[in-house]
C-alpha positions as a printed NumPy array, in Angstrom:
array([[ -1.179,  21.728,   4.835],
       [  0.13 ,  18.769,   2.743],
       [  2.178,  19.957,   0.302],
       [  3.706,  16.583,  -2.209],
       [  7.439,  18.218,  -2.971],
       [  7.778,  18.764,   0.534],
       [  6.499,  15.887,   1.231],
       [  8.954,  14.095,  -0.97 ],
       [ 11.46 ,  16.341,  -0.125],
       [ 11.224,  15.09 ,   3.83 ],
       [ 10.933,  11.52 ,   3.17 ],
       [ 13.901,  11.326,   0.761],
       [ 15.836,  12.703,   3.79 ],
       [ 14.319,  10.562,   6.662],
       [ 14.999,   7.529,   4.475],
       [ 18.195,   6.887,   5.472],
       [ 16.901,   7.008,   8.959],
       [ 15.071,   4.005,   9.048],
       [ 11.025,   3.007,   8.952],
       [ 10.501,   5.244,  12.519],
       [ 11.766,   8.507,  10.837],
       [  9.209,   7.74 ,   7.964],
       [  6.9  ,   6.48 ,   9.95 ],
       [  6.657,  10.016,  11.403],
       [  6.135,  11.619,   8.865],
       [  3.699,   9.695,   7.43 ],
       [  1.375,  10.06 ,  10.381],
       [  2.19 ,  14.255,  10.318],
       [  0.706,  13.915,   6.658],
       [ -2.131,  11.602,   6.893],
       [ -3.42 ,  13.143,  10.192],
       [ -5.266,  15.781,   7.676],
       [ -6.643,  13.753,   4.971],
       [ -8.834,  16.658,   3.637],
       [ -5.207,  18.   ,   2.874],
       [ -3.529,  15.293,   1.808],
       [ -6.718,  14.768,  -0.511],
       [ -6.511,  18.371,  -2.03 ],
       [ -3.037,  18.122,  -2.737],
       [ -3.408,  14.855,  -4.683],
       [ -6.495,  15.001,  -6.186],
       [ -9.839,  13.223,  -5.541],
       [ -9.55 ,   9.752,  -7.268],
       [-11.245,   8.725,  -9.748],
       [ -9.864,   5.574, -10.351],
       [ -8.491,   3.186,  -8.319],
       [ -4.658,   2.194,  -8.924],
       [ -1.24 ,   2.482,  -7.732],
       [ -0.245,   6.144,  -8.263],
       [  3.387,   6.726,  -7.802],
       [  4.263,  10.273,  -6.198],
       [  8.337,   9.273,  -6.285],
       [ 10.37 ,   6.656,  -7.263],
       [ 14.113,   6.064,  -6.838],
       [ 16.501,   3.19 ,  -5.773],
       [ 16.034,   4.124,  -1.946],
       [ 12.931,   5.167,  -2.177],
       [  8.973,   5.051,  -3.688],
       [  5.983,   6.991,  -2.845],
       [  2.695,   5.481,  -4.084],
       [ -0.545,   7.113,  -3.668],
       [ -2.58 ,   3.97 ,  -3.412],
       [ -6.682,   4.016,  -4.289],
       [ -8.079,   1.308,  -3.289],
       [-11.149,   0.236,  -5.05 ],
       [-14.239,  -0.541,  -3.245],
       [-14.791,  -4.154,  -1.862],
       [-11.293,  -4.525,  -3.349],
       [ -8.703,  -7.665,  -2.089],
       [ -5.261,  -7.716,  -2.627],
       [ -3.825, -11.093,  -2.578],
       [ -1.046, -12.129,   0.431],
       [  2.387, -10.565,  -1.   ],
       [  5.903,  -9.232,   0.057],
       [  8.083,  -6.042,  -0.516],
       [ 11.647,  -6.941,   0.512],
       [ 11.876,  -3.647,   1.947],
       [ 10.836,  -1.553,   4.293],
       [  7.186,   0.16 ,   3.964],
       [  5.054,   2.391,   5.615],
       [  1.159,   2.969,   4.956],
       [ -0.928,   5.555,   6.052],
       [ -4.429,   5.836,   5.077],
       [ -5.721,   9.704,   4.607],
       [ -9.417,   8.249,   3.265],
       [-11.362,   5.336,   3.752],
       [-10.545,   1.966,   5.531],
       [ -7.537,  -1.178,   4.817],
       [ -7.31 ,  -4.145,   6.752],
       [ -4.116,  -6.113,   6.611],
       [ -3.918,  -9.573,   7.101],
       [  0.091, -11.023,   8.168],
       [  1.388, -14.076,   7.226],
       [  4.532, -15.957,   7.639],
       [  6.042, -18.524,   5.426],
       [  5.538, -22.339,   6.658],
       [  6.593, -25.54 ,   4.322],
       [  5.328, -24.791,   1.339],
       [  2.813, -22.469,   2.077],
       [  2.554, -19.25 ,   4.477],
       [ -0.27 , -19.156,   7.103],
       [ -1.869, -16.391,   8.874],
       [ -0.394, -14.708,  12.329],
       [ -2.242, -11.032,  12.656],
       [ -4.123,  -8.616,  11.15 ],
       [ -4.922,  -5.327,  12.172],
       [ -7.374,  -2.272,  10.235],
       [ -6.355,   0.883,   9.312],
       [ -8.763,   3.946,   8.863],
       [ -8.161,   7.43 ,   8.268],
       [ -5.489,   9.123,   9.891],
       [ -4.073,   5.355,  11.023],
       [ -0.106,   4.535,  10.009],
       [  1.539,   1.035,  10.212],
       [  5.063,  -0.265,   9.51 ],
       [  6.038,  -3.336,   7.832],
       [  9.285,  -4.695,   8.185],
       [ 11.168,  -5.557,   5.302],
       [ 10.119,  -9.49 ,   5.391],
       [  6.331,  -8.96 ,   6.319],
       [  3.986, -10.765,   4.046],
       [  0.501,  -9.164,   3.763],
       [ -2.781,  -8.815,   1.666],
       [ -4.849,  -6.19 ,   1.683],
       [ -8.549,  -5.95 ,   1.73 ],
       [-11.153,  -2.261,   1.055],
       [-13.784,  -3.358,   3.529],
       [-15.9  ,  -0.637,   2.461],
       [-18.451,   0.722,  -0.037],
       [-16.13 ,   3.338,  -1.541],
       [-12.473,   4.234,  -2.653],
       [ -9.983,   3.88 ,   0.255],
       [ -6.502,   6.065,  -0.104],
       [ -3.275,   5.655,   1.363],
       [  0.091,   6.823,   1.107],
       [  3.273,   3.79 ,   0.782],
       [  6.629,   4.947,   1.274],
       [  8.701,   2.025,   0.76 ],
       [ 12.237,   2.225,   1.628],
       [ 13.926,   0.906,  -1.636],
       [ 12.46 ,   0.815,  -5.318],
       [  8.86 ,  -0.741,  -5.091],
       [  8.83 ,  -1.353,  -8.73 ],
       [ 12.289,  -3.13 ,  -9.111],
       [ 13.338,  -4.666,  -5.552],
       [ 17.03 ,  -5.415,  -5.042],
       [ 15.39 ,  -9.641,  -5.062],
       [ 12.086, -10.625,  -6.868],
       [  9.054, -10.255,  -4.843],
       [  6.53 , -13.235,  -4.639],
       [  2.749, -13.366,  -4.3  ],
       [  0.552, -15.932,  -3.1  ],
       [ -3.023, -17.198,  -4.735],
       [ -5.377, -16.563,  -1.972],
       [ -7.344, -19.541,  -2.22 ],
       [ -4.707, -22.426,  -2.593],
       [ -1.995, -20.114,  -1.006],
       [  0.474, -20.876,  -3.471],
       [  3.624, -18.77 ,  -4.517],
       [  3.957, -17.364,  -7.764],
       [  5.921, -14.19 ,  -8.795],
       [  4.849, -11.132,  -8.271],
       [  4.38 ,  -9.145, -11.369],
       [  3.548,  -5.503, -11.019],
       [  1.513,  -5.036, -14.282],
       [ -0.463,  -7.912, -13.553],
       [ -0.697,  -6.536, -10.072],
       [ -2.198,  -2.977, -11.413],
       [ -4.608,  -4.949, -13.644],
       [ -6.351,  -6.107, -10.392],
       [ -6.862,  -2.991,  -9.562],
       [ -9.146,  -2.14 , -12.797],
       [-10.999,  -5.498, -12.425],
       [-11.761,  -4.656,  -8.564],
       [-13.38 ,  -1.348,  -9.474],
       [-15.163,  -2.834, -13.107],
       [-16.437,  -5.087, -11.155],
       [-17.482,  -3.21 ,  -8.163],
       [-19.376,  -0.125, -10.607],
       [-20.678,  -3.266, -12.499],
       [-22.565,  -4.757,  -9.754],
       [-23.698,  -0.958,  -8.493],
       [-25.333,  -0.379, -11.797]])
């Protein structure tokens, strides 16, 4: 059973650790999603829901709206996603003279953890028809990194900062404009 102090509670300790300690956790948690799912609540929005937040470390219950992209972005720390409900593919990029290109990508789907080191840049896309979840534990303070973060427009791949309240808009746009077009 999933239970979020605990949870908390485990991953303020492993932490200090490192990303595999984490990492381990993450996939204990997220290998019952019906759990993780009672414990947290069935969405009904999507967003970026944080669970914990401190200068070592932030929880965020993502939701993922459906058909929803997340443009190419980094963290500057440590993170670790596991997804307890629906689908995420990740696409990895790596900076390049003035740009970034792509390198990888890999998909996530329930009960599925990754770990990003603390210079991966990735974007995120909900392949699917419905609201994907996932648990972040980011080893630092996701909301004010120890450097600014940077994003990158997906079409003309250009940097920009990364600004986490225009960041959370996107996430009401994707799922207007997803119930718009199911109406």
């Amino acid at each position: 059973m999933f239970e979020r102090e605990q949870f908390i509670e485990d991953c303020a300790k492993a932490v200090a650790e490192g990303p595999a300690a984490v990492r381990e956790l993450v996939a204990e948690a997220v290998s019952d999603g019906a759990a993780v799912m009672a414990a947290l609540g069935e969405p009904k929005h999507a967003g970026i829901n944080a669970l914990h937040r401190s200068p070592e470390l932030t929880i965020i219950n993502f939701v993922w709206a459906p058909c929803m992209s997340l443009m190419p972005h980094d963290h500057h720390m440590y993170s670790v996603v596991g997804i307890y409900a629906g689908r995420e593919d990740n696409v990895f990029w790596r900076r390049k003279a003035g740009s970034i290109e792509a390198i990888g990508a890999t998909s996530l789907g329930a009960g599925d953890v990754t770990a990003l080191e603390r210079d991966a840049i990735h974007s995120v896309l909900n392949p699917i028809g419905k609201m994907t979840c996932a648990i972040h534990v980011y080893g630092g303070d996701f909301f004010a990194p120890p450097q600014p973060r940077s994003l990158w427009d997906h079409e003309t791949l250009a940097e920009a900062p990364w600004e986490v309240e225009k960041v959370k808009a996107l996430f009401e746009q994707a799922e207007a404009r997803f119930n718009a077009w199911h109406q």
